[in-house]
N, C-alpha and C positions, 0 to 999 in steps of 0.2 A: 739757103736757110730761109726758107719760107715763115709767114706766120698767119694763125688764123685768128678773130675773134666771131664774138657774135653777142646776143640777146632773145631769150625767148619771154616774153609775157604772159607769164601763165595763169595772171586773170585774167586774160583777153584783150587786155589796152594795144594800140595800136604802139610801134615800137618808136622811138625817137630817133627820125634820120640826125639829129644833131649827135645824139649820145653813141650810135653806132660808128658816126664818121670821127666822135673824137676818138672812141676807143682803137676804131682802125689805125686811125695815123699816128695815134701815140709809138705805133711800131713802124712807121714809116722804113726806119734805117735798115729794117729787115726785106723792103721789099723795095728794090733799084730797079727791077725791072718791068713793075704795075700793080697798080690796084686799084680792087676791084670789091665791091659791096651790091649786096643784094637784100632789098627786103619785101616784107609781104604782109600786113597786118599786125602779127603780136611778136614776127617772125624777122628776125636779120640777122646776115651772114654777110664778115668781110674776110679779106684779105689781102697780102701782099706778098708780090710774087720775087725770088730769087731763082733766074736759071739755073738750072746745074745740067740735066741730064740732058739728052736728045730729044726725047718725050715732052719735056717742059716747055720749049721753045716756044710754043703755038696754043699753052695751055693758055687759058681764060677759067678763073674758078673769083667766088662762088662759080656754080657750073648748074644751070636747071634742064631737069632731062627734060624735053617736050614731052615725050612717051608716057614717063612713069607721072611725071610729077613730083620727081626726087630732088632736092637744091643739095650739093656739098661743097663745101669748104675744106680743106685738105693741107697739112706739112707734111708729105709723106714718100717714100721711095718703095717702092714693090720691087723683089728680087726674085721672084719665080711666076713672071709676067710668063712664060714659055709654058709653064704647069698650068697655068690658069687659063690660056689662051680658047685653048677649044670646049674648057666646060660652059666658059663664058659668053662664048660666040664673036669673040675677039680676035684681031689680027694683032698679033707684036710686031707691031712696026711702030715708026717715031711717030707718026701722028696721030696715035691713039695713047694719052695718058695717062699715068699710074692711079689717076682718081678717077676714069673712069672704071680701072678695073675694078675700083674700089665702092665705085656706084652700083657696077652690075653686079658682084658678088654679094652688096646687102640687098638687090633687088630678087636673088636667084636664092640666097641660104639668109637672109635676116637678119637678126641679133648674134649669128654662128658666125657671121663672115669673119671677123678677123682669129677664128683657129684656122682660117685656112689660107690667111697672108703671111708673107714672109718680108722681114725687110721694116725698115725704119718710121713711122709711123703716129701721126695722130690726127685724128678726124671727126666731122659732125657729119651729118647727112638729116636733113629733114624731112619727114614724113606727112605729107600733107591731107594723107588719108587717115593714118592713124592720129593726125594732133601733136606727136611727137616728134622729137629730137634722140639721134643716136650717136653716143662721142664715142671715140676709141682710143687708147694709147698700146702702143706695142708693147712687146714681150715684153723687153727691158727698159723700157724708160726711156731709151732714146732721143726722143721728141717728145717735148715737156707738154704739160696742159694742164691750166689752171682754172678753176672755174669758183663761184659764189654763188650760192642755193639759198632760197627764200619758199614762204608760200608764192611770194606775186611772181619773183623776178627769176630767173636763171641768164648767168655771165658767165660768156668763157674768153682765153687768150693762151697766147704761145707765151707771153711774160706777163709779169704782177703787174707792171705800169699800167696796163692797158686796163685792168681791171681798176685802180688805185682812183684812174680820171672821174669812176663814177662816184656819185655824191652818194647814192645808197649805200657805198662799201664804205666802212666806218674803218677807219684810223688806228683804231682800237689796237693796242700792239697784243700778240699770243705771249704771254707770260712763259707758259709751260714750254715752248720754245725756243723762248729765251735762255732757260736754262737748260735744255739740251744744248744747246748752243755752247756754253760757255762749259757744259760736262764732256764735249762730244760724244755726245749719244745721234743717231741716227734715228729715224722716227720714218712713217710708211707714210703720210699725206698730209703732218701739215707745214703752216707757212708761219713767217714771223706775224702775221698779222690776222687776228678774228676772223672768222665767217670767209676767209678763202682758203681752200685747198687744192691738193696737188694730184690730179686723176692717177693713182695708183696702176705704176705697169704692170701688163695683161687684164687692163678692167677697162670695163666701158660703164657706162652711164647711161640711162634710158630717163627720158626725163617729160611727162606731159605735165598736164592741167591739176591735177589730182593726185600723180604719182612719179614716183622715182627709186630707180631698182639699180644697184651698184655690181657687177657683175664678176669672177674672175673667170677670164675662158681660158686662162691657162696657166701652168705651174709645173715645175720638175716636178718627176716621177718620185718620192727619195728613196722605193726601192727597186730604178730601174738598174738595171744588169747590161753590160754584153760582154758574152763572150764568145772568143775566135779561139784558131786550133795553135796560133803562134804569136810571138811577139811580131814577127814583122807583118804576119797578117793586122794587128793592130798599129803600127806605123804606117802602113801603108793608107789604110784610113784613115788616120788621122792627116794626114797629106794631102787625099783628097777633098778632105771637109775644109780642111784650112785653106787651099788653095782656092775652093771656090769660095769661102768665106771673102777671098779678098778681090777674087775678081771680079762678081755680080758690084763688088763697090767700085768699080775702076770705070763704072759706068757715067759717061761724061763729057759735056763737048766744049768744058773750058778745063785750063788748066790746073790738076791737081797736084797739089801738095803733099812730103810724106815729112812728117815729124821723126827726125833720127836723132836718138841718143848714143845709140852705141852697145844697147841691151840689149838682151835675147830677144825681145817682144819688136820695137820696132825696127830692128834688124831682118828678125823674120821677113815681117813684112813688106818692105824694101827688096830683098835679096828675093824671094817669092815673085814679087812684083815686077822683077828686072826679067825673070824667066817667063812668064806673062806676054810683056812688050814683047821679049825677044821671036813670040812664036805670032802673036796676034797683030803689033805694030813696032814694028823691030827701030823705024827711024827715031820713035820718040825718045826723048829723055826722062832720067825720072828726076825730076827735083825735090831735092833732101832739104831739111832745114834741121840747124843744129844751134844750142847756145855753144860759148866754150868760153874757158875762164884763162887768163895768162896770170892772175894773181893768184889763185888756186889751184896751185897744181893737183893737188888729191882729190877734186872738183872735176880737172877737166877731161874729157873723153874722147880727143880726137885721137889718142894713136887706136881708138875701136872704132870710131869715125872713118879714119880715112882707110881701114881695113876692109870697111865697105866700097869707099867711095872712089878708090883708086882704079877699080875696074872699069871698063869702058859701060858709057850711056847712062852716068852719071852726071846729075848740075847740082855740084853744094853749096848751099847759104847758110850762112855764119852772122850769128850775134852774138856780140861781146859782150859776158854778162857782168864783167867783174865789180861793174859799178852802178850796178839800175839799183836805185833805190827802190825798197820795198813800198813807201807811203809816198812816192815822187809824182803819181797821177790817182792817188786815193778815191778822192771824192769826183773821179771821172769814174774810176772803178765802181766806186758803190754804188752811183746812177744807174749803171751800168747792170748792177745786180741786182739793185734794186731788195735787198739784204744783206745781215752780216753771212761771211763763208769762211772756210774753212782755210785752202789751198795757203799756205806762206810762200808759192811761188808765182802769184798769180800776175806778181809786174812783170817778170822773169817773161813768164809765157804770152804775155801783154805785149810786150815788144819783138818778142817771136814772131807773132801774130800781125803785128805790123809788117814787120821784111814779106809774110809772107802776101797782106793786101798789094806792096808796093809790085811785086813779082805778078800780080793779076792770078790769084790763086781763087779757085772758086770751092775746094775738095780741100778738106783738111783730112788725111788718112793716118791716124794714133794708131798707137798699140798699143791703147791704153788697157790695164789691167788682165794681162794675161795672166798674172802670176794668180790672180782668183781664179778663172776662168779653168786652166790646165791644173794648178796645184802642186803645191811642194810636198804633197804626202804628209801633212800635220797629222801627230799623234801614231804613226808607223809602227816606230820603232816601238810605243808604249803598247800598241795593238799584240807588236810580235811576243810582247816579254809577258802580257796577258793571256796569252794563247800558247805558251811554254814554247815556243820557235824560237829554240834557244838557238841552236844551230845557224840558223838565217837572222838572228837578231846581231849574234856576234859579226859576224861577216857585214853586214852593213853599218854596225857601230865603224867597225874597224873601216873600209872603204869611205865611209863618210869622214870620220876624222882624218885619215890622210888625204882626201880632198882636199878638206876647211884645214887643214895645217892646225887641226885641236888634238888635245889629251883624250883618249876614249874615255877613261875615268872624269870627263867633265862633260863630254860625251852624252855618257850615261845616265851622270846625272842629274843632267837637264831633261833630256829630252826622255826618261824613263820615268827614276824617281819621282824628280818633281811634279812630272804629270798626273804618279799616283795620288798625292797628295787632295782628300778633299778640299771641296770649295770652303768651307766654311771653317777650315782647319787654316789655309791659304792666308785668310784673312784675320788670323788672330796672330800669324806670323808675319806678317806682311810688316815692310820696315817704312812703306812709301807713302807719303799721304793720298790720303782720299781724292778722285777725279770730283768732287763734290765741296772739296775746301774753299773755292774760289769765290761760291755763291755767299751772297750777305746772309748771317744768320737766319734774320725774319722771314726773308725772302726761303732761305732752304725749308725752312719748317711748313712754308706758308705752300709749297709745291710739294714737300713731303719727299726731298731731294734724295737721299739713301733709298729710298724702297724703288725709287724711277731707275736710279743707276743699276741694281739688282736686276730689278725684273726684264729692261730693258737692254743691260748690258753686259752684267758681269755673269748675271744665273744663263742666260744663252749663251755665252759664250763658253762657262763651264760645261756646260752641259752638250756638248758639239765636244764629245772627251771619243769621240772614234775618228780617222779618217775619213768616212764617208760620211757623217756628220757634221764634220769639222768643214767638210767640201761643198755640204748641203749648206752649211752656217754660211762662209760667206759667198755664196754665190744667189744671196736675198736677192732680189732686187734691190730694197728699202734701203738695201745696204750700200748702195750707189749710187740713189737715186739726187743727192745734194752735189756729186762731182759733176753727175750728166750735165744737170739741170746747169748748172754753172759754166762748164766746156761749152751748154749750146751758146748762151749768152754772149761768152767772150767771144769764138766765134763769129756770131751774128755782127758786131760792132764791126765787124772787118769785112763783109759782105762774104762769108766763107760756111760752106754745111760740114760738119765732121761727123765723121763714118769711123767705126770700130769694128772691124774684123773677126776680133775677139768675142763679141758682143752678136756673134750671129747665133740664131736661135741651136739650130744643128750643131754648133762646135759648141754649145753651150750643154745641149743634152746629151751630144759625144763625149766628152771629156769628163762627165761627171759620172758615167755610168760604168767606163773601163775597169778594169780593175787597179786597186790602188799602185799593186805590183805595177804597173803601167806607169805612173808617176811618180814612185820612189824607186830606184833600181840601182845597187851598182855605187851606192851612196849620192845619187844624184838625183836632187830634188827638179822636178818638171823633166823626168827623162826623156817621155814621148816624143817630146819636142825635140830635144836635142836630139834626138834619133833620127827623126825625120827631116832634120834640117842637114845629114851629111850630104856632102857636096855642093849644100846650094846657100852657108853660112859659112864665113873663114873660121877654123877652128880656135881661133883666138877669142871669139863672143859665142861659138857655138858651147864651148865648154868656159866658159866665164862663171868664177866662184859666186862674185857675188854685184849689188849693185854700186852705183855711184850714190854716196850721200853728199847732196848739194846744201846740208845743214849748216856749214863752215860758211857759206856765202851767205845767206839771209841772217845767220846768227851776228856775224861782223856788220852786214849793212843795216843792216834795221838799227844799231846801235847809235853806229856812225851818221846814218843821214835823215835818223829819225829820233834821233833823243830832242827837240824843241817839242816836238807833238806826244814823245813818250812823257817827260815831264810837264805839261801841262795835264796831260791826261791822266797821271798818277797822283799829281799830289793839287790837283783843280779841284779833286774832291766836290763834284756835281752831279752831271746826269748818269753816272755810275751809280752812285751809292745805294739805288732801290736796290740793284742785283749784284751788286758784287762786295767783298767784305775787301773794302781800301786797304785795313792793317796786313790780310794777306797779301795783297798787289804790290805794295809798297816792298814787301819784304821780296815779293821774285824779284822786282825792278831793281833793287838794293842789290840782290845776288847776283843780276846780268851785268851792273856796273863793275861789279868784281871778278867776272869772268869766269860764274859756277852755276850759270841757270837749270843745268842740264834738263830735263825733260819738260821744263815749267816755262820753256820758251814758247813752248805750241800754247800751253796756258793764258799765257800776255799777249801772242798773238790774236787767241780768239778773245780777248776783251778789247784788243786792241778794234778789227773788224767792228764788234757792238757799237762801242765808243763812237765810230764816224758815222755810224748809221744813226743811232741816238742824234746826234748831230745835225743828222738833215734837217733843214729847211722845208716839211713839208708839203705845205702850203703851197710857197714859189713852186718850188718841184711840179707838184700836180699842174701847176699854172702851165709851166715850161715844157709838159711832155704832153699836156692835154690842147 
């Protein structure tokens, strides 16, 4: 987990080696293995380097080509180095690295170059003929990049700190993000704070003296198609996009990590990956890392655990989660993130994260979010009953309820009726309060809070009323982009890059185009998978109803070893009060003491996150990372 920064002066001032060196080392922790800074007049580019790959070993970036006159700074992993090899005049061998590929394809195709990489990614590259600067962020988000635009100045970085050091970047908290924040609403580029943003996956950025051009080079099809002459001809392919999904990331010459829960997703990937080794390096082990809870049983996952792990060429590692407090390393967290987030599991996977530094893991491999990615077939069954397939509607009411052990008649009526139901109809029945209650009156009015939640969440969401819609909805980017952004962070604290399988471009434009019959069949939601995975998943998680909710554990701990910070924070009645309405707070807090939060826990948690950010010390902070 590399990181990049830089500065371009695009009034022409010469750049300040002090200000490039502080931004660089504000991310020191990201680079163990060197850094490196280069500049040039109005012009500078640093970094810090993290081995991971074979390729990496020997890199040196910033990187200035003699030849062209090109300088790049580079986070990024290329995964069809072999495809690129001879258009580029390249050998794929380890010591030629994935940013030179990335030098000579914008020296060969330009501002086109990154529609035609694959693989994890974000970049500047300076142009010394043209004046300009060209950034890139991959497909999905993967590799974060943050940057701040002026007339004079343009700053970038892999994280907000690095930005935060400079004195021109103002302090100024984003309002309107605040209260996304606390609605969870998802937004496409910005940040908690004024004047920095979040380079939107698949977009680059051209940036000189005079000008600047925001670019998307890519984006799903929404009406791509495939179709084959059979189902298995469609599992079959799906196999092969998934397998090599995961084996270009197996690329690596320290020790990786695979995060196992116990679920289809990173089971797959595991169980994939074991077949993998066994053809390509059969002596290695795969090491698993798992929490598991001995006070929650309905929590904990090992008998799907060790369904995996009892096979040979397996190393499991266990963390005991039953008592990580959720706010027990907080304001190392927030440093950390340097905003409020989301995740109410993020100690949980904090301490994960740990066993796995201590293990010398360099490869963190998730399976994070398959269930977007492949798709449970949302809105099917409402497709079938709208298109009069009566016939095949009934047949998989019924199949699906004796799955899920439900009533078809309840069945039906979720997953038909109520679907039919207008949006606007929804809402004058609707029994639940507003995702919009929590903000303070003045403050809701004053962001015009109802029309943001609508337009940005509830009308998109209604409106994603087909399967293929519903599949297009969420497989946004935008819509991801606060997890990523977050996983690299944590991550990075532990010297470790995380890869998503799921998250490859090709399984991404595979699995949305098949047909939905593909992924609802038989009553079973994400069938493809399950298809593909006969033989090489125990049928105990290949056919797994549903997932583990780890809500019992944060809902008890957080009460338990964080009610001094909850009550102060509730009834301090302080640097809340611009955005949030206390009489509401009070009354969820009121409700969690009595043991009926229900869904208004994620509510207190994300005030909760605000609240210690509010909190920072910014000033020292800046001091301490600058």
């Amino acid at each position: 987990m590399s990181a990049i920064t830089g500065i371009f002066s695009r009034d022409g001032c010469p750049v300040s080696l002090e200000l490039i060196k502080r931004m660089n080392n504000s991310l020191s922790q990201r680079g163990p293995d060197g850094s490196g800074i280069w500049f040039d007049g109005p012009v500078a580019l640093g970094h810090q380097m993290l081995h991971t790959t074979p390729e990496s070993i020997n890199e040196k970036l910033p990187f200035e080509d003699p030849e062209t006159g090109l300088v790049i700074t580079a986070d990024a992993r290329i995964d069809n180095r072999a495809e690129l090899a001879p258009l580029l005049g390249l050998d794929n061998v380890k010591d030629v690295s994935d940013s030179l590929y990335i030098l000579n394809a914008y020296h060969k195709w330009g501002e086109k170059c990154p529609e035609k990489l694959l693989g994890d990614f974000a970049f500047v590259i300076w142009n010394p003929k043209k004046e300009q600067l060209f950034c890139a962020r991959d497909h999905m988000g993967i590799k974060p990049f943050y940057y701040y635009l002026s007339d004079d100045n343009f700053f970038f970085a892999t994280e907000l700190k690095a930005l935060l050091t400079n004195s021109e970047v103002s302090l100024c908290f984003n309002e309107l993000k605040i209260a996304y924040h606390l609605m969870n609403i998802p937004d496409k580029n910005a940040t908690f704070y004024n004047n920095i943003l979040s380079l939107i996956a698949s977009h680059s950025i051209t940036i000189s003296k005079n000008y600047h051009k925001v670019n998307e080079f890519w984006k799903l099809d929404p009406e791509s198609e495939i179709v084959m002459d059979s189902n298995e001809e469609y599992i079959q392919a799906f196999k092969k996009i998934f397998t090599e999904s995961i084996r270009c990331r197996l690329r690596s010459v320290f020790p990786i990590g695979f995060e196992l829960s116990g679920g289809l997703d990173s089971s797959s990937i595991v169980c994939t990956s074991r077949l993998l080794y066994n053809k390509y390096s059969p002596s290695k082990s795969i090491n698993t890392f798992s929490f598991i809870f001995d006070d929650f049983a309905n929590c904990d996952e090992r008998y799907y655990i060790n369904k995996v792990v009892e096979e040979d060429g397996f190393n499991p590692h266990y963390v005991n989660a039953d008592k990580i407090n959720p706010l027990g390393e907080i304001e190392t967290i927030m440093r950390n993130q340097d905003q409020p987030f989301f995740s109410p599991n993020i100690a949980i996977i904090w301490n994960l994260y740990k066993e796995m530094q201590n293990n010398k893991i360099r490869i963190n491999i998730s399976g994070l979010d398959g269930d977007s990615v492949i798709s449970y077939g949302q809105n099917y069954l409402k497709e079938l009953a709208i298109t009069l397939k009566w016939n095949k509607l009934i047949k998989e009411i019924r199949t699906f309820s004796k799955n899920q052990n439900l009533s078809s008649f309840d069945v039906f009526n979720e997953k038909v009726v109520f679907k039919l139901i207008p949006h606007h109809i929804k809402k004058i029945l609707a029994t639940n309060k507003s995702d919009a209650r929590i903000l303070n009156k003045n403050f809701s009015n004053k962001i015009n809070a109802g029309e943001c939640l609508d337009n940005l969440k509830l009308i998109p969401r209604n409106q994603a009323n087909t399967p293929k819609k519903y599949h297009y909805y969420i497989l946004n980017p935008f819509t991801h982009k606060e997890g990523l952004e977050m996983g690299d962070r944590l991550n990075a604290e532990f010297s470790m890059e995380p890869r998503y399988p799921f998250y490859d471009k090709r399984l991404v434009e595979f699995c949305y185009a098949i047909p939905t019959e593909m992924k609802f069949k038989d009553g079973w939601g994400r069938y493809i998978q399950r298809k593909a995975m006969d033989n090489i998943l125990p049928p105990e998680i290949q056919w797994r109803l549903k997932k583990t909710d780890f809500r019992p554990v944060f809902e008890k701990n957080l009460l338990s070893f964080g009610r001094t910070y909850l009550d102060k924070m509730v009834y301090g009645r302080g640097i809340l009060e611009d955005y949030v309405d206390l009489d509401e707070l009070e009354e969820i807090y009121h409700n969690y003491k009595l043991g009926s939060i229900g869904s208004d826990l994620i509510v207190l948690w994300l005030v909760t996150t605000l609240y210690f950010w509010l909190n920072i010390d910014f000033n020292s902070y800046i001091d301490e990372i600058g």
